[in-house]
N, CA, C and O atoms as a GROMACS GRO file, in nm:
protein
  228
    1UNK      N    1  15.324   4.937 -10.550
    1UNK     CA    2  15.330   4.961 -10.407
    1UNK      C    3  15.374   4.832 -10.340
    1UNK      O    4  15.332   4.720 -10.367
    2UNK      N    5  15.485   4.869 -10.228
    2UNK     CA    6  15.510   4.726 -10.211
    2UNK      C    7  15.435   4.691 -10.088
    2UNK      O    8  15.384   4.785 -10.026
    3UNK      N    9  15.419   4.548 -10.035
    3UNK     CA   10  15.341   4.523  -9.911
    3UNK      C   11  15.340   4.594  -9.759
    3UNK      O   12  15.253   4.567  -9.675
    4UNK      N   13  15.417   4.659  -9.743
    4UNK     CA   14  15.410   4.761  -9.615
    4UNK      C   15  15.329   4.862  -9.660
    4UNK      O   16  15.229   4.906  -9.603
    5UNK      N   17  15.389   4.906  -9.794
    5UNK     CA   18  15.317   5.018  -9.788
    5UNK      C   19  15.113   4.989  -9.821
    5UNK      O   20  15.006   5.041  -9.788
    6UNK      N   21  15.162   4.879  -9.902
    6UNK     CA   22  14.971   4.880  -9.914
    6UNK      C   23  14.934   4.816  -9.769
    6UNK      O   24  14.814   4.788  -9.770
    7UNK      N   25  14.988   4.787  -9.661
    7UNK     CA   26  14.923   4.734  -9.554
    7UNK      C   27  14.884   4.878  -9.483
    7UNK      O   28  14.780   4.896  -9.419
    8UNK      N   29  14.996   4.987  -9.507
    8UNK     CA   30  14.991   5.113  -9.419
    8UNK      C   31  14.838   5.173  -9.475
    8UNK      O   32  14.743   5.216  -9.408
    9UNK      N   33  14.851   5.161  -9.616
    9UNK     CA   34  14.737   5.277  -9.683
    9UNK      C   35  14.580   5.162  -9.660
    9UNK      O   36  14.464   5.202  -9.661
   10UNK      N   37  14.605   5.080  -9.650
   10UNK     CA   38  14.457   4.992  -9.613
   10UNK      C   39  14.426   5.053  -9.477
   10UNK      O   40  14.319   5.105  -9.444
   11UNK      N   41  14.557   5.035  -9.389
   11UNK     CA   42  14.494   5.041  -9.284
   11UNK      C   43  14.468   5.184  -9.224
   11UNK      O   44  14.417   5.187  -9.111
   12UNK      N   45  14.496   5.302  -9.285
   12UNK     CA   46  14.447   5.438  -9.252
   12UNK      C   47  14.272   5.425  -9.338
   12UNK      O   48  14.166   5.464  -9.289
   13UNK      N   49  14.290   5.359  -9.475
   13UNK     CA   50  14.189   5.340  -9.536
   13UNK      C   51  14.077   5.324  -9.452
   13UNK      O   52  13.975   5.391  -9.467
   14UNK      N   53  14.095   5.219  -9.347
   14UNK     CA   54  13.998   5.142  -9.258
   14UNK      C   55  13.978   5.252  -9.152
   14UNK      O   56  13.873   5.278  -9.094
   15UNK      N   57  14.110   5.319  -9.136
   15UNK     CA   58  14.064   5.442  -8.993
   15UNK      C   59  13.976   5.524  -9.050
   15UNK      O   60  13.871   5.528  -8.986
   16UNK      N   61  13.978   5.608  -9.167
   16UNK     CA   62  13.906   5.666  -9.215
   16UNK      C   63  13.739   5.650  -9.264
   16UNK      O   64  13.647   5.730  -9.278
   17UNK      N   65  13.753   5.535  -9.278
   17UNK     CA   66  13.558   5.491  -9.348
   17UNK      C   67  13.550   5.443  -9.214
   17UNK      O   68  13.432   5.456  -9.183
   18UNK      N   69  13.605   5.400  -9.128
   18UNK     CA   70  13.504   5.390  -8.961
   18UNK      C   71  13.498   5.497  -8.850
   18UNK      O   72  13.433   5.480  -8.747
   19UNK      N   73  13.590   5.642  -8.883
   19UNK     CA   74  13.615   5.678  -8.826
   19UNK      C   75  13.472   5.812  -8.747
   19UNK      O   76  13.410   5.860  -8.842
   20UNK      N   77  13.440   5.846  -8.666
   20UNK     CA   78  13.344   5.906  -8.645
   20UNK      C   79  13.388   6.076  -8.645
   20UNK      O   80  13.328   6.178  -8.609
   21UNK      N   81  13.522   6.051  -8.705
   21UNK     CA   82  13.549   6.219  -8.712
   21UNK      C   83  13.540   6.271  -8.838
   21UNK      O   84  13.572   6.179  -8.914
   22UNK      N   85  13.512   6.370  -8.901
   22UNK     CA   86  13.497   6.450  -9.008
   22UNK      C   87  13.622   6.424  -9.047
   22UNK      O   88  13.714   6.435  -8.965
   23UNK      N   89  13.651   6.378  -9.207
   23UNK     CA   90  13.756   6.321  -9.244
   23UNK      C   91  13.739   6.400  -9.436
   23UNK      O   92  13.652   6.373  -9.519
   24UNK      N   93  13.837   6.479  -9.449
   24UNK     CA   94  13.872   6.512  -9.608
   24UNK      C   95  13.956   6.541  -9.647
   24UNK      O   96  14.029   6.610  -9.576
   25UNK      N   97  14.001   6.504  -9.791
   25UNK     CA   98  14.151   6.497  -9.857
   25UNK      C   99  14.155   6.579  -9.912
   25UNK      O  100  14.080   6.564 -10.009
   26UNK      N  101  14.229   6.726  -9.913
   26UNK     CA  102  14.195   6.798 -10.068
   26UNK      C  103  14.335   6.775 -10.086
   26UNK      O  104  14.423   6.732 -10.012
   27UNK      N  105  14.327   6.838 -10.279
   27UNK     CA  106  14.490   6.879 -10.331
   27UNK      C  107  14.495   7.000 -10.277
   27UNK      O  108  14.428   7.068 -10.199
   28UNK      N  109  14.619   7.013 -10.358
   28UNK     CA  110  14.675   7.166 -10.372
   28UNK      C  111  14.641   7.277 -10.407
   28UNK      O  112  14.704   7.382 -10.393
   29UNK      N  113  14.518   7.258 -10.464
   29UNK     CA  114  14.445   7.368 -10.496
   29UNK      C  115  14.304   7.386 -10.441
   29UNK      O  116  14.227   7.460 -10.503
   30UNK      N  117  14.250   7.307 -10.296
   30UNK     CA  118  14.146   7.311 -10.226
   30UNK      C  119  14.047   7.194 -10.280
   30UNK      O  120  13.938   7.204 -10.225
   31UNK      N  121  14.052   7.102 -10.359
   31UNK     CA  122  13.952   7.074 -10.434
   31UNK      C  123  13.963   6.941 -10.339
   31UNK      O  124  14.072   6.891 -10.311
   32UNK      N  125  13.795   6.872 -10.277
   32UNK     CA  126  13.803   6.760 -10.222
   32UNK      C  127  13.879   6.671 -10.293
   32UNK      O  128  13.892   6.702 -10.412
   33UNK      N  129  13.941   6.558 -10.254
   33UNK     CA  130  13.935   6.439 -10.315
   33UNK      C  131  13.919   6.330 -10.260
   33UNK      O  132  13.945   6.240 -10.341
   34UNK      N  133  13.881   6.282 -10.138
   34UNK     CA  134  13.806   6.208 -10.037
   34UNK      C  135  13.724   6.255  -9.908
   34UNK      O  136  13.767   6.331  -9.821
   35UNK      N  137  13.632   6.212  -9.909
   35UNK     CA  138  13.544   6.234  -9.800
   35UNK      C  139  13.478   6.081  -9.715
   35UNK      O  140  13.428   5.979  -9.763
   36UNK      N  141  13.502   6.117  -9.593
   36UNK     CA  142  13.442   5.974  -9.511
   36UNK      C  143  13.326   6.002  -9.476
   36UNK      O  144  13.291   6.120  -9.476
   37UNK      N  145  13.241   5.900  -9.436
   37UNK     CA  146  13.094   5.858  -9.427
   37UNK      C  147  13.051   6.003  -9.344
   37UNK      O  148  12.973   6.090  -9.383
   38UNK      N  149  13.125   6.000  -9.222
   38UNK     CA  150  13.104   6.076  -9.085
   38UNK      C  151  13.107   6.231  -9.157
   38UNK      O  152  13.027   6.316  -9.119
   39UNK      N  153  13.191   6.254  -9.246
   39UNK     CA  154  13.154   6.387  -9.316
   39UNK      C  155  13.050   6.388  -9.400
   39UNK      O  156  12.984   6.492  -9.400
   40UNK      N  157  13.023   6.315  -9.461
   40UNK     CA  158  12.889   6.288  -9.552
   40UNK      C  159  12.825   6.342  -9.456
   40UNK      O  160  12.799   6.460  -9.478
   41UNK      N  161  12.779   6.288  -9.329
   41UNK     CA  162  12.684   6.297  -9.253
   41UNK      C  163  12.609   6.448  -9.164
   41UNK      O  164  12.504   6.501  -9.126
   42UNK      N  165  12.762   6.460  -9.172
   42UNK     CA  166  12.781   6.630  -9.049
   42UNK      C  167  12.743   6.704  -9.187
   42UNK      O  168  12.648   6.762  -9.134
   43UNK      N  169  12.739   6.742  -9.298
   43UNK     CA  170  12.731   6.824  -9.395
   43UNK      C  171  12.662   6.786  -9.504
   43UNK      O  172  12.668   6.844  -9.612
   44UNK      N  173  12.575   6.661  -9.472
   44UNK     CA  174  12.449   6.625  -9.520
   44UNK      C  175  12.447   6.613  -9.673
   44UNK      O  176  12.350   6.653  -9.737
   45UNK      N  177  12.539   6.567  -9.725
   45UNK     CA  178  12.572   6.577  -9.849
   45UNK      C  179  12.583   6.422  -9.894
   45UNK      O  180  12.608   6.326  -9.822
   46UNK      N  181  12.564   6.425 -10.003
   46UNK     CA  182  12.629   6.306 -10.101
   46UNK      C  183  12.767   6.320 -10.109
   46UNK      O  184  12.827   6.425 -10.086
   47UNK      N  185  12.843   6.162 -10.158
   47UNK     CA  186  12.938   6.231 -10.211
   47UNK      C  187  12.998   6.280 -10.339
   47UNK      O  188  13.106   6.335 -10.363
   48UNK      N  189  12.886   6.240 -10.423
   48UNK     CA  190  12.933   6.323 -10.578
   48UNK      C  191  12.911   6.471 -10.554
   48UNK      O  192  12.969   6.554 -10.623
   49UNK      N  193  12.789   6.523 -10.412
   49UNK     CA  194  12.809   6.662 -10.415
   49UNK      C  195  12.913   6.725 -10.345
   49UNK      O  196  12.925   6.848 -10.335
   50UNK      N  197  12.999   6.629 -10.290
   50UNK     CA  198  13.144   6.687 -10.245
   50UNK      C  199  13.250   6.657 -10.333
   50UNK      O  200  13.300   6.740 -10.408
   51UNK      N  201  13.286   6.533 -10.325
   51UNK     CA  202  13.370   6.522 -10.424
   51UNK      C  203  13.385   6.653 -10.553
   51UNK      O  204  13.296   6.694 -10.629
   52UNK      N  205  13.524   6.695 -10.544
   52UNK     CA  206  13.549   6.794 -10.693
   52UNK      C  207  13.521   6.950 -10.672
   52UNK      O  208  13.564   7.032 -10.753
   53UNK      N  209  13.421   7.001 -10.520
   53UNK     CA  210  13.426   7.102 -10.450
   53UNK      C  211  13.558   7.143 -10.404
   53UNK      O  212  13.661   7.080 -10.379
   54UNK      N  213  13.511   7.332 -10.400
   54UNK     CA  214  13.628   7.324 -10.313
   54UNK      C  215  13.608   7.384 -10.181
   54UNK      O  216  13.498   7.416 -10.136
   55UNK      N  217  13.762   7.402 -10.098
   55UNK     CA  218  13.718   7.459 -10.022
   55UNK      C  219  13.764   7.646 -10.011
   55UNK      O  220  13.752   7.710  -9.907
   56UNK      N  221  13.808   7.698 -10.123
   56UNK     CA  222  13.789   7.835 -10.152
   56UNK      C  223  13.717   7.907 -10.208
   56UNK      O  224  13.730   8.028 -10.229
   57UNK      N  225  13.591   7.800 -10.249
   57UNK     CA  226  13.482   7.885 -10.255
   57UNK      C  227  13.389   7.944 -10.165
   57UNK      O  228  13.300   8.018 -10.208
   0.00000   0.00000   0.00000
């Protein structure tokens, strides 16, 4: 990755773990693959119990 781009992905990185909005990544097939604090929180979960969920179940 060259330096723009890792400055771009740090710095959404940083929007995301401070962000106070419900924040999640899935693939292509529904399955989490990031979750921020603020979603931890609203849905009271860990995140090994999100992480690898999906959302078509």
């Amino acid at each position: 990755m060259n330096n723009k781009s890792q400055k771009r992905n740090d710095f959404f990185e940083e929007v995301a773990e401070t962000s106070t909005s419900y924040i999640t990544k899935v693939d292509r097939n529904g399955y989490v693959e990031y979750v921020n604090p603020a979603a931890k929180k609203v849905l009271g979960l860990s995140e090994n119990d999100i992480l690898g969920s999906s959302y078509n179940d």
